[in-house]
N, C-alpha and C positions, 0 to 999 in steps of 0.2 A: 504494500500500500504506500501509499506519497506520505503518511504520519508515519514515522518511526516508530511512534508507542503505537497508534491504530496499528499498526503491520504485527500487534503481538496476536491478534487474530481471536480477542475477547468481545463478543458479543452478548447483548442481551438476554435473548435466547439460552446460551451457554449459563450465564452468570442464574439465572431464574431458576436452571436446572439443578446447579451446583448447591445453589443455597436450600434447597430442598431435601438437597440429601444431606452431604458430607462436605467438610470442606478443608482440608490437609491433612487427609487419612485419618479425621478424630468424627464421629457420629456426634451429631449435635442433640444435649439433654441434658447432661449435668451441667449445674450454674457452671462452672469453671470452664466447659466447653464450650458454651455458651456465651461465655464471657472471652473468650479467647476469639471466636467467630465473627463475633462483633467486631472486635477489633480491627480484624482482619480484615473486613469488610470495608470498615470504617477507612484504611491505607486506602485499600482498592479505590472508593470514591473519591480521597481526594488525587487518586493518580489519575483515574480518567475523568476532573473537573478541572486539569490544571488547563489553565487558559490558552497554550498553544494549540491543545489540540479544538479551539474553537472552529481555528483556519481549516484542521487537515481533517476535520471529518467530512468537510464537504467532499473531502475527493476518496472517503471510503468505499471502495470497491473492488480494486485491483493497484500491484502496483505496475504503474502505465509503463514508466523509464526504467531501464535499470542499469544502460553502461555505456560506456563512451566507443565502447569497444575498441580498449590497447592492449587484453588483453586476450589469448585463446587460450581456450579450455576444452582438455582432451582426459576422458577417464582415465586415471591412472590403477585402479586397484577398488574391486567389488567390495561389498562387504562380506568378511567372513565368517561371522556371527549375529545371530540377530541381536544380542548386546550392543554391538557396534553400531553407533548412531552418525548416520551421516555416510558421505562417499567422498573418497581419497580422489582429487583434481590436480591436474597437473597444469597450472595457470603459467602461460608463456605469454613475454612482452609482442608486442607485434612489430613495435619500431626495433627494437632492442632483443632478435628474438636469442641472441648467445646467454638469454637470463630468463631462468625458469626454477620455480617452485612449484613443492607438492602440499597444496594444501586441503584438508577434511570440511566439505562441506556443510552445515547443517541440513541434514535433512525431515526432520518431523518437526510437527507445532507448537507452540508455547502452549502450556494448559494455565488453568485458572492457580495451581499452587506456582508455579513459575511466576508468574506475576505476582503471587504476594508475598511468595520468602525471597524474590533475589533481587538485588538493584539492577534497575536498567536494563531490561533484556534486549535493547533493539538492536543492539549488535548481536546477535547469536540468531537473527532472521537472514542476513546475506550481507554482502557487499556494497557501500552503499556506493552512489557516483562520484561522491570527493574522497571517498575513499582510493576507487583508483584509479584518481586526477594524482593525486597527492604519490601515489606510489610510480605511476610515470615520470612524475615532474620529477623523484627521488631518485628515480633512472639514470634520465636525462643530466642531470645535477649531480651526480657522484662526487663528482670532486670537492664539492665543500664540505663533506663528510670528512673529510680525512684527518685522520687522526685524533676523534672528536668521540666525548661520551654524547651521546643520543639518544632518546625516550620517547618512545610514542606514547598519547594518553589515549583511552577511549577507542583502541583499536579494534572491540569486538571480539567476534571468535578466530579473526584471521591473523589479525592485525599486519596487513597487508602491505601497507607503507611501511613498516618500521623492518618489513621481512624484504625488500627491495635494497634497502640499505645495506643490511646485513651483507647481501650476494653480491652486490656489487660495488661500495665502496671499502676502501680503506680504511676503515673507523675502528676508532679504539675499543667501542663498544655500545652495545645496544641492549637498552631493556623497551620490552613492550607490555603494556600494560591495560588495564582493561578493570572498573569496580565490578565486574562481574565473574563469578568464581565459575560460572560452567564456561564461559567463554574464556576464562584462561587455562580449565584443563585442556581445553582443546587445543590452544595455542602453544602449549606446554607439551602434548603430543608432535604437532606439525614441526617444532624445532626439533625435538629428539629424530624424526622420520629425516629430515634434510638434515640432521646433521650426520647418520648413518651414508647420507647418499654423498656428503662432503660438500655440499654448493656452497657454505658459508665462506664470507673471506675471514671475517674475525673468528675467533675463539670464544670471546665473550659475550656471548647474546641468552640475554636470561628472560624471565618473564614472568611476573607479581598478578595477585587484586592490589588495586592503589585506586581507591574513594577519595577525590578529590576533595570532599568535605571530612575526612578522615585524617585527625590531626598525626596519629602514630604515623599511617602509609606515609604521611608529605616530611614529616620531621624526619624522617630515617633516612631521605634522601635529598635534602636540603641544600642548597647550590653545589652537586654534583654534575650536573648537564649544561654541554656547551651548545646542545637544541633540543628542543620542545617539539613536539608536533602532536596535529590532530587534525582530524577531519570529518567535519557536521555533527560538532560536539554540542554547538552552541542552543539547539531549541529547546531544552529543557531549563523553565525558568530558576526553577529552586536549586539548579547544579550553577547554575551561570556565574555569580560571584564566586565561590568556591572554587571554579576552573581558575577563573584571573588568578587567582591569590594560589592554587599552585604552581602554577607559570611558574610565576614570580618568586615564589621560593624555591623550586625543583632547581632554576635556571644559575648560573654561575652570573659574576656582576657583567662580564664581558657577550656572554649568551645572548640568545636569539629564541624564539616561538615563530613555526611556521602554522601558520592556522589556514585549512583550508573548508572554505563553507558557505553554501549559498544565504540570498538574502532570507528565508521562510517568514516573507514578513516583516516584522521589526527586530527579528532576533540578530542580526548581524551588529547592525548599528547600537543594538544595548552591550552588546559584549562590548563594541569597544568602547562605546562610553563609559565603561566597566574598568576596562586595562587604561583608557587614559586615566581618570582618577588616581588607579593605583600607581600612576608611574611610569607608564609604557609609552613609548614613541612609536606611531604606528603608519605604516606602510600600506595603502590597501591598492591593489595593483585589479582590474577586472583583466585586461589584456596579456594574459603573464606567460603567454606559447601561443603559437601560430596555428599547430594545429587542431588545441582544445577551441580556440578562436573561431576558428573557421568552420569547423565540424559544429559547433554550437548557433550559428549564424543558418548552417545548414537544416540543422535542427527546428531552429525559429520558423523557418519558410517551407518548408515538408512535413515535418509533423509534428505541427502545433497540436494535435488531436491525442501525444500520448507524451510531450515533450513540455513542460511549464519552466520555465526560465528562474522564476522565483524559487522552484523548490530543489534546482536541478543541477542548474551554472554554478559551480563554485567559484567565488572569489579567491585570490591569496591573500591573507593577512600576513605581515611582518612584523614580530614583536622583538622591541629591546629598548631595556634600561635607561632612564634618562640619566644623567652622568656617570 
């Protein structure tokens, strides 16, 4: 779906059914289950009352967009157990095709406990389009990685850009990062699988939960990184401050935040009204390659009917430190 949080695929329907029965493997009836339920409930609503998704429910249906298409993707390996969630992809650059990853798809839906015991599942539905704008441009751009600690935030279950890096530049090192724990075992799988296959150039590419409103995750790694990145982190309002402000501390004084992520509305312009407050010199670049440029232009004029500019085009942001 064009929502992020819409695309966890919780409907009415569903939710009417759930609260009828059970609702996190406990039968509702004792006060305390009861009282637990409630709760539970009570998160749910204000997850799906939070005001961005006022915009994207209009476009609840399908999601229209889904790639810029830089990369292709050829099955790499079935599943061998029905345990085994998801199917192993072998995602190759199209311009750049000497660089290639195996990455584990998600493939089955969010249920109604996934949305209430985990943060943020909308990464662990797919790839999103600044996702891999961000992981091409990471490509293309190798060379300012070099020799550099590097972090992805909010990378989901692939974390895509920050695994771009890893294979092709020269960088000290790379953590990637994601506040969701099913979407970093998964991430924490796809490094062990490539790094049995040897694609990595570095040695040291790890990968945490790190909740950016999460004072221990941000303190433990406290100007360590000479860049930041992320991509269509910014529509979720209650993360939005709490992003700026791990930038900012994750980031070393000399450092840099690559943000890449479309307008969804007003959510671009409040982030950075966000990061100036707190300090940050910002860069906002819409023209930043020729051929996301043009391909997006093309897009505009051909298929306005599955292609929305607003939700889709990422810009680049460039953050760093005022003195």
């Amino acid at each position: 779906m064009e929502s992020r949080v819409a695309g966890s695929g919780v409907g009415e329907t569903e939710l009417a059914t759930s609260e009828g029965s059970t609702l996190g493997g406990a039968t509702r009836g004792p006060a305390v289950s009861a009282s637990l339920g409630a709760a539970r409930w009570k998160l749910l609503r204000q997850v799906l009352k939070q005001k961005h998704l006022d915009d994207c429910l209009r476009h609840v249906s399908v999601r229209r967009f889904e790639s810029f298409n830089l990369f292709s993707k050829t099955e790499a390996k079935k599943r061998e157990t029905k345990e085994e969630s998801g199917a192993w992809i072998r995602y190759t650059s199209v311009f750049y095709p000497e660089y290639s990853i195996f990455l584990r798809r998600n493939s089955g839906s969010l249920n109604v406990e996934d949305v209430l015991t985990s943060f943020d599942n909308t990464g662990n539905i797919c790839i999103w389009p600044s996702e891999e704008v961000l992981a091409y441009y990471c490509l293309k751009h190798s060379n300012i990685f070099r020799d550099l600690a590097v972090c992805e935030l909010g990378g989901g279950m692939t974390c895509l850009a920050g695994l771009m890096v890893a294979i092709s530049a020269d960088v000290k090192e790379v953590l990637l990062t994601d506040g969701n724990e099913k979407a970093i075992r998964n991430v924490r799988d796809i490094i062990v699988r490539n790094q049995r296959a040897g694609v990595f150039k570095t040695q040291k590419i790890s990968s945490c939960v790190l909740r950016w409103d999460n004072e221990t995750d941000v303190s433990q790694l406290e100007g360590h990184f000479d860049i930041v990145m992320c991509a269509d982190c910014l529509f979720m309002d209650q993360y939005r401050a709490s992003l700026v402000d791990a930038i900012k501390r994750l980031l070393r004084p000399t450092g840099k935040a690559m943000v890449f992520a479309p307008r969804r509305g007003t959510t671009l312009n409040q982030f950075c009204n966000l990061a100036e407050k707190a300090g940050f010199c910002i860069q906002r670049h819409e023209n930043y390659d020729e051929h996301i440029s043009n391909f997006h232009s093309k897009l505009k004029n051909e298929s306005s009917d599955i292609y929305e500019e607003n939700l889709h085009y990422p810009f680049m942001l460039i953050l760093t430190k005022n003195g």
